[in-house]
C-alpha positions in Angstrom: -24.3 -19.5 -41.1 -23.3 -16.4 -42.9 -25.3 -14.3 -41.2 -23.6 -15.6 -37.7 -20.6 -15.3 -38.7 -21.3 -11.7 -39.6 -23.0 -11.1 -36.7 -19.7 -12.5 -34.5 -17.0 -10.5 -36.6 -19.0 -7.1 -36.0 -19.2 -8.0 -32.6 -15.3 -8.6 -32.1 -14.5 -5.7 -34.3 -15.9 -3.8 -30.6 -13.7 -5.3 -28.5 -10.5 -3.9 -30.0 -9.3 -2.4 -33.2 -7.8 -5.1 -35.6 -5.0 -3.2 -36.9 -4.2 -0.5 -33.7 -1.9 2.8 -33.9 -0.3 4.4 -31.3 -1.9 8.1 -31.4 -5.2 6.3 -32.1 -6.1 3.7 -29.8 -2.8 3.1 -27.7 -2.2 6.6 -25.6 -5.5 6.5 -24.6 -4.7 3.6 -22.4 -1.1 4.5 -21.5 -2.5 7.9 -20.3 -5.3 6.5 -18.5 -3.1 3.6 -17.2 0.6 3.9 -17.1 2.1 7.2 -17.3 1.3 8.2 -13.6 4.7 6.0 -13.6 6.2 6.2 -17.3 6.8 10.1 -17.9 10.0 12.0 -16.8 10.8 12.7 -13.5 8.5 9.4 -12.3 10.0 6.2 -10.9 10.0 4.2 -14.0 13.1 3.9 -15.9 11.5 4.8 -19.1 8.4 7.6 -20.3 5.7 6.1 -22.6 4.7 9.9 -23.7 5.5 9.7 -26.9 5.5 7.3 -30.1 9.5 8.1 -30.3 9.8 7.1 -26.5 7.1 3.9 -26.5 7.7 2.3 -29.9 10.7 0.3 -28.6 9.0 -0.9 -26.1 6.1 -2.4 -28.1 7.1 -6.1 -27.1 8.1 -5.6 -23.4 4.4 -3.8 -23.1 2.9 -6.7 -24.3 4.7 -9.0 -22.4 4.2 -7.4 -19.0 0.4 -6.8 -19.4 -0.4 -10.3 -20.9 1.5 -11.9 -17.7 0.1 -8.9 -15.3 3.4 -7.9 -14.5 2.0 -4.3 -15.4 0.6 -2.0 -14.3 0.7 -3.3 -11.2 -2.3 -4.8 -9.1 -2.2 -8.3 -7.8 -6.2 -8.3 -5.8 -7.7 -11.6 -7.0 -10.7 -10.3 -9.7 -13.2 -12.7 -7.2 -13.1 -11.6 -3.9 -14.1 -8.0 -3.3 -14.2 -4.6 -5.4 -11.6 -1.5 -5.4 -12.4 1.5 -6.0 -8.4 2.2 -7.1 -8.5 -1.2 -9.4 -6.0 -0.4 -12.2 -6.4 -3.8 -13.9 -6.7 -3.5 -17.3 -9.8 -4.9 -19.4 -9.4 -7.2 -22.0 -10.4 -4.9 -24.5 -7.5 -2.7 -23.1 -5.1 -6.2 -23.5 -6.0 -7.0 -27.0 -5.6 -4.0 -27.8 -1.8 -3.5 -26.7 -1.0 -7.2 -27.9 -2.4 -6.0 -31.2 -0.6 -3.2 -31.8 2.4 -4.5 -30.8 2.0 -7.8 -33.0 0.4 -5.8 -36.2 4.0 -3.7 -36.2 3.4 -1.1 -33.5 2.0 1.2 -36.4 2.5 5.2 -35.6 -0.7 6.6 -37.2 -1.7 9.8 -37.4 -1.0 12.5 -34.7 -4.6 14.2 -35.5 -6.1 11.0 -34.0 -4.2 11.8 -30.6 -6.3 12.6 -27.6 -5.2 15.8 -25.7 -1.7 15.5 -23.4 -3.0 14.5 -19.7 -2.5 17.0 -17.6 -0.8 15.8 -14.1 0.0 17.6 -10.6 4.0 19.2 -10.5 3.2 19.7 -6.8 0.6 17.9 -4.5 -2.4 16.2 -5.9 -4.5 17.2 -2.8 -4.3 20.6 -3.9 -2.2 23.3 -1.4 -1.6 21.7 1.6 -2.0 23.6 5.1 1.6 22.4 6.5 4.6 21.0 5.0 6.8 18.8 6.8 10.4 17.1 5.4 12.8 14.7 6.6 15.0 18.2 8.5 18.0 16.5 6.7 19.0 15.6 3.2 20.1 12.1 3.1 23.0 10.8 0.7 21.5 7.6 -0.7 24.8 5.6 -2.3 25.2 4.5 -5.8 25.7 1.0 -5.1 24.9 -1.9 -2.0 21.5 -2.0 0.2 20.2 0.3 2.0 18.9 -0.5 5.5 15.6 1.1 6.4 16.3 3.8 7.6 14.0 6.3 9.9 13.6 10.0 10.1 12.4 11.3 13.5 10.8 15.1 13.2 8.4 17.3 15.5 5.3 17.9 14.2 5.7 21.4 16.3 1.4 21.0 16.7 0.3 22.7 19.8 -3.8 21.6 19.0 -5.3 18.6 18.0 -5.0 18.4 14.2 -8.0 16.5 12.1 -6.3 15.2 8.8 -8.5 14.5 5.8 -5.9 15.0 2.9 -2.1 13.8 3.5 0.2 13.2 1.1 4.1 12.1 0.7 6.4 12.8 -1.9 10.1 11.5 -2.4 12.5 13.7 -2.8 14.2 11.6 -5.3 11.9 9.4 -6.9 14.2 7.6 -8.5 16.1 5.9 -5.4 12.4 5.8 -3.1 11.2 2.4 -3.3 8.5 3.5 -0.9 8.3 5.4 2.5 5.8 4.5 5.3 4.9 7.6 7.7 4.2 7.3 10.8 2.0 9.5 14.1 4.0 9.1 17.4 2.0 10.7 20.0 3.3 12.0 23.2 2.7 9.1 25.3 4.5 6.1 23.1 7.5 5.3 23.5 8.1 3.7 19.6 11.7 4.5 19.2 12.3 6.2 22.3 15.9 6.2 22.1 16.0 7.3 18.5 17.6 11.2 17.9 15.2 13.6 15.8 16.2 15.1 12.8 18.9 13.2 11.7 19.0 9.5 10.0 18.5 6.7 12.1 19.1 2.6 12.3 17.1 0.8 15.1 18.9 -1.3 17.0 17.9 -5.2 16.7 16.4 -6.6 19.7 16.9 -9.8 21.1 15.1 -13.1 19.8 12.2 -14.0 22.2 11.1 -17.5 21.5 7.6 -17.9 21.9 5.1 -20.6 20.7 3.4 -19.2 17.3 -0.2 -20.0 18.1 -1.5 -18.1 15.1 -3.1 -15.3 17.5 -2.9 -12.1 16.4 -3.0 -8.3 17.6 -3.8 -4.9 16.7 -0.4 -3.2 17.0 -0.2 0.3 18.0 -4.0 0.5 19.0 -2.4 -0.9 22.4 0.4 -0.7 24.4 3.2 2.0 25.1 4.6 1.5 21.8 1.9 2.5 19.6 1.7 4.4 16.3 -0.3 5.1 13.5 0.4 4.7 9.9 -1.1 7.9 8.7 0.3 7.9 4.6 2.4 5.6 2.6 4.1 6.2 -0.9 4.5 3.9 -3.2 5.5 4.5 -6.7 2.3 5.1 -9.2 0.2 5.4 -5.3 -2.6 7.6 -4.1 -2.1 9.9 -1.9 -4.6 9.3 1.6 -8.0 11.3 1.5 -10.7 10.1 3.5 -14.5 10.4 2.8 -16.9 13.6 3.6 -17.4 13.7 7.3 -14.1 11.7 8.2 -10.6 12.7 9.3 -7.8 11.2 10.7 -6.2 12.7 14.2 -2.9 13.7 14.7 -2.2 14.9 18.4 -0.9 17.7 19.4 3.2 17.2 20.1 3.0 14.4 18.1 6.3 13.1 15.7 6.3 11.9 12.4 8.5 9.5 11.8 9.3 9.0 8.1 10.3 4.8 7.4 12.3 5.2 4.1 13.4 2.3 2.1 15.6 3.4 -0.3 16.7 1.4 -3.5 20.5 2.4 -5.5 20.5 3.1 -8.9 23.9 3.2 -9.6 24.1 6.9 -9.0 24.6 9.1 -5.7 21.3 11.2 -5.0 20.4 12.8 -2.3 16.7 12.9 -0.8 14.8 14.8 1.4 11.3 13.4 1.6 8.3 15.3 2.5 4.4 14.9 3.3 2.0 17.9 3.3 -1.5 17.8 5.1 -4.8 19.4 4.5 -6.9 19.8 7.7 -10.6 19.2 7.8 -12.1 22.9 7.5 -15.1 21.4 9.9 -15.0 19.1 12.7 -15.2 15.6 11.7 -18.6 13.3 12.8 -15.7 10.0 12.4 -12.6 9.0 13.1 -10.5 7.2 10.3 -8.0 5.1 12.5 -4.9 2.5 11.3 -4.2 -0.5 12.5 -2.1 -3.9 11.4 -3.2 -7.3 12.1 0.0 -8.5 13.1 1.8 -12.0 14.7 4.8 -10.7 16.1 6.1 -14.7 17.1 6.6 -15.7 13.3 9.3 -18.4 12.1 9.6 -18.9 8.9 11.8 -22.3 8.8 14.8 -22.4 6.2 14.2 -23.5 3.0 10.5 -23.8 3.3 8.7 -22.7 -0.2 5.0 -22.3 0.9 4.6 -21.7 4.5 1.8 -20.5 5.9 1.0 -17.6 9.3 -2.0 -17.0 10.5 -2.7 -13.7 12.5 -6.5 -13.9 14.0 -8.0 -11.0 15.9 -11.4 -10.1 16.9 -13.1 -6.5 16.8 -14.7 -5.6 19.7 -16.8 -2.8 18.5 -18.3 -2.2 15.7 -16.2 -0.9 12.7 -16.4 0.1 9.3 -13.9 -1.0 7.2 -12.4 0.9 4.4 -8.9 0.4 2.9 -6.1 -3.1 3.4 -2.1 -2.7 2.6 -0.8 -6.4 3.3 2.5 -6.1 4.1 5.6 -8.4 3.7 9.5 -8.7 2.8 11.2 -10.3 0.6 9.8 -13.8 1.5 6.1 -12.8 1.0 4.2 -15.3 -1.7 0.6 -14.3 -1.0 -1.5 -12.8 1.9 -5.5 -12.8 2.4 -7.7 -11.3 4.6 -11.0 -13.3 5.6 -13.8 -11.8 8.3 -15.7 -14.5 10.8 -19.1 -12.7 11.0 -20.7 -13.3 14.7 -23.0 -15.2 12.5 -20.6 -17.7 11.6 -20.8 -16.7 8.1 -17.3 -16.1 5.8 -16.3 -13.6 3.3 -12.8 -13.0 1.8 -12.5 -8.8 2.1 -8.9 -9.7 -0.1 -6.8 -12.1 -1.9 -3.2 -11.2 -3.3 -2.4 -14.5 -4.8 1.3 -13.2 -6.2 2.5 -10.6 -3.5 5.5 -9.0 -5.1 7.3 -6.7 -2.3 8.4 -3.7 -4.9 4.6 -3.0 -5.1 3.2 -2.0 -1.9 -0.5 -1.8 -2.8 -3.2 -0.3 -0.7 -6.8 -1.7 -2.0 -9.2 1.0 -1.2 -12.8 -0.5 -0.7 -15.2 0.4 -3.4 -18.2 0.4 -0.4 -17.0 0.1 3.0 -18.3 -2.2 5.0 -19.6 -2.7 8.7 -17.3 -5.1 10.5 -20.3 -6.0 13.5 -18.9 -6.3 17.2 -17.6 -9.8 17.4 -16.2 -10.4 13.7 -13.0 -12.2 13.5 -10.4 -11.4 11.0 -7.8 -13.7 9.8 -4.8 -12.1 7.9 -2.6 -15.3 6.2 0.8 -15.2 4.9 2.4 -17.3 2.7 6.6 -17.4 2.4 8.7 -18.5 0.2 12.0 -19.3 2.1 13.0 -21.5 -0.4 16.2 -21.6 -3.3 13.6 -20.8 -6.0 12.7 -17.5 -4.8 14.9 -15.4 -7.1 14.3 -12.3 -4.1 15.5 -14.4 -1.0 18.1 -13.2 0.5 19.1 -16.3 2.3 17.7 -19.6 2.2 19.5 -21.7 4.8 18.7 -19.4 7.6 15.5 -19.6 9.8 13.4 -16.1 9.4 12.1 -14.0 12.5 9.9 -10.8 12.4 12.1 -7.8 11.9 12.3 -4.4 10.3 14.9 -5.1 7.8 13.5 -6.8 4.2 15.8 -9.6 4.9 14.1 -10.5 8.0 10.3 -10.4 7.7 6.6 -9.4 8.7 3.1 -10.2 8.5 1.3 -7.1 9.0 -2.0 -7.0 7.5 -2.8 -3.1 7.6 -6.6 -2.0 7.7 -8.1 1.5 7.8 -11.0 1.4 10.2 -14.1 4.4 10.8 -15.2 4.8 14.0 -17.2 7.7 15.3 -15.1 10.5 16.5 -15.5 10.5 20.2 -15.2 6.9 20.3 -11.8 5.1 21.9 -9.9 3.2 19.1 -8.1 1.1 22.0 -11.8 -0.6 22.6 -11.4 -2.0 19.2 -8.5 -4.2 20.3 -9.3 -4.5 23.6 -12.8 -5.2 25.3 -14.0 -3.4 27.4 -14.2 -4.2 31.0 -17.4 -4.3 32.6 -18.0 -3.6 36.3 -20.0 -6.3 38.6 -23.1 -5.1 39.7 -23.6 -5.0 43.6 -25.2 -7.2 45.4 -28.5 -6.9 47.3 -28.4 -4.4 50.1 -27.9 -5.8 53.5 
């Protein structure tokens, strides 16, 4: 018995330090997991680079990463693998809990790994073109913000192949996150909207139609279509995509930047910005977004759990690569689950707490071959109800709409196809000619 109970206290002594100190075994992990977020000039309200700046924090640390409030990833560990998972390990839990229960001892500065080092620019390096908002935009000290949208002209004459794009706020501090968008020439997304100055869409008209849980591919079809190219979130990665890929921007394209601001309590001004490396050879495929979407959602008043089903079918074969579910306000939990023609089932993604000031894409550790035929189901859960602290009003039915007090269910994919292939065919089969009868 001695001799196992030797053997187990040598074994925990591995997991985590019994008595932790900050320079020691806690910056490691801050560095490695939080300060991409908690330094100055970053979106959280406080900098954990320093002992003087973390130690009154110690509790609130352990709080948020024993509930998983922090850092922020809400994938279920069981169903699929990220290669941007910033969970932390348990060693990694114990030993914040420790340090923070054992006194949140200093140690000694010796023991301190070197400062990380992190981008005052662009992470992707120079980018070959800048583009900003054309306008600064006064974002007010107090009430909510409506989305608001930015309409500028690329000014591309060519094609352009895309494999680096990133988007940085202006003012970090008031960005809760911005969406860009590719309008090409020939949609008419926004149509009406001016360029270069802020802009509120008008809301359109309620259409009631029967929610049959069928899904589409929005803007792979249709006049209206756009492509998410790049999305910020606070503590996100900017969009690269693998060797041989790119994504396609047309020529005389528009971006439109989709801001959601957040007040602070202070007036700041913002002028958001995305920079873009080009491909330096042409691409052999095509990296192209979509969102599973169910445009004819109603969410009824009051309900706490209710559930949307979007279903689509690929019609070609697709490799998948990266998923951004996408809600309001209302949002509870989304999944994504592929039918293979097979009949056989896998969950690519569950988000069983979807929390809508964390816009997460999960970037697929392997991509994977989506065969001709698979079905994909994206589910939405709502929370309409009193209990949900967020909701901005639970005695009225919910519709989709832009605004975070109306809602969406927009399950977001990045697909690879080969370059010269049509993304439309993914949505949309193709149509196949008759052949002619026996000559006469």
């Amino acid at each position: 018995m001695p001799g196992m109970l030797t053997s187990f206290l040598l074994a925990a002594s591995t997991v985590f330090a019994a008595d932790p100190t900050f320079y020691k075994d806690v910056m490691p992990i801050l560095q490695n997991r939080c300060q991409e977020c908690h330094r100055a000039g970053e979106a959280a309200p406080m900098a954990f680079t320093s002992y003087k700046d973390t130690r009154p924090f110690a509790k609130a640390i352990e709080k948020a990463v024993l509930s998983k409030k922090m850092p922020p990833w809400h994938a279920d560990p069981h169903f699929g693998k990220f290669s941007n998972d910033r969970s932390l390990t348990e060693q990694e839990l114990n030993t914040l809990s420790a340090w923070a229960k054992t006194g949140a001892k200093e140690g000694k500065a010796a023991d301190a790994p070197a400062p990380r080092e992190y981008a005052t620019g662009w992470t992707i390096g120079k980018p070959d073109v800048v583009i900003d908002m054309a306008v600064d935009y006064k974002v007010p000290a107090s009430g909510t913000v409506e989305y608001t949208y930015f309409i500028v002209p690329t000014g591309f004459t060519e094609d352009k192949w895309v494999e680096k794009i990133e988007v940085r706020p202006g003012a970090a501090s008031v960005v809760h996150h911005v969406v860009l968008l590719s309008r090409p020439p020939s949609s008419k997304y926004l149509a009406d909207a001016p360029k270069g100055v802020a802009y509120l869409p008008k809301k359109q008209p309620e259409k009631r139609v029967p929610d049959t849980g069928k899904g589409i591919f929005s803007g792979l079809t249709g006049i209206a279509s756009a492509e998410m190219v790049s999305v910020y979130v606070p503590g996100g990665l900017a969009y690269e995509t693998r060797p041989g890929q790119a994504r396609l921007i047309p020529a005389g394209s528009d971006l439109i930047f989709q801001m959601h601001y957040t007040a602070n309590g202070k007036e700041t001004i913002d002028r958001s910005r995305v920079g873009m490396v080009f491909a330096k050879e042409p691409p052999k495929e095509r990296v192209v977004n979509t969102f599973i979407a169910n445009l004819n959602l109603v969410i009824p008043a009051g309900a706490e759990n209710h559930r949307i089903d979007a279903n689509v079918k690929v019609h070609e074969d697709v490799v998948l690569q990266n998923l951004f579910p996408h809600m309001h306000l209302r949002g509870k939990a989304f999944e994504y689950v592929a039918t293979y023609p097979s009949g056989e089932k896998e969950t690519l993604l569950k988000v069983p707490a979807y929390d809508f000031n964390w816009q997460l894409t999960y970037q697929l550790a392997k991509p994977l071959l989506l065969p001709k035929g698979t079905e994909i189901r994206a589910t939405a859960w709502y929370d309409n109800s009193p209990n949900n602290k967020y909701n901005p009003d639970p005695k009225s039915e919910v519709r989709w709409g832009d605004q975070s007090w109306e809602e969406m269910l927009a399950g977001f994919v990045d697909f690879a196809v080969p370059v010269n292939a049509d993304p439309r065919d993914i949505a949309v089969p193709k149509k196949t000619v008759a052949p002619a009868g026996p000559a006469r």
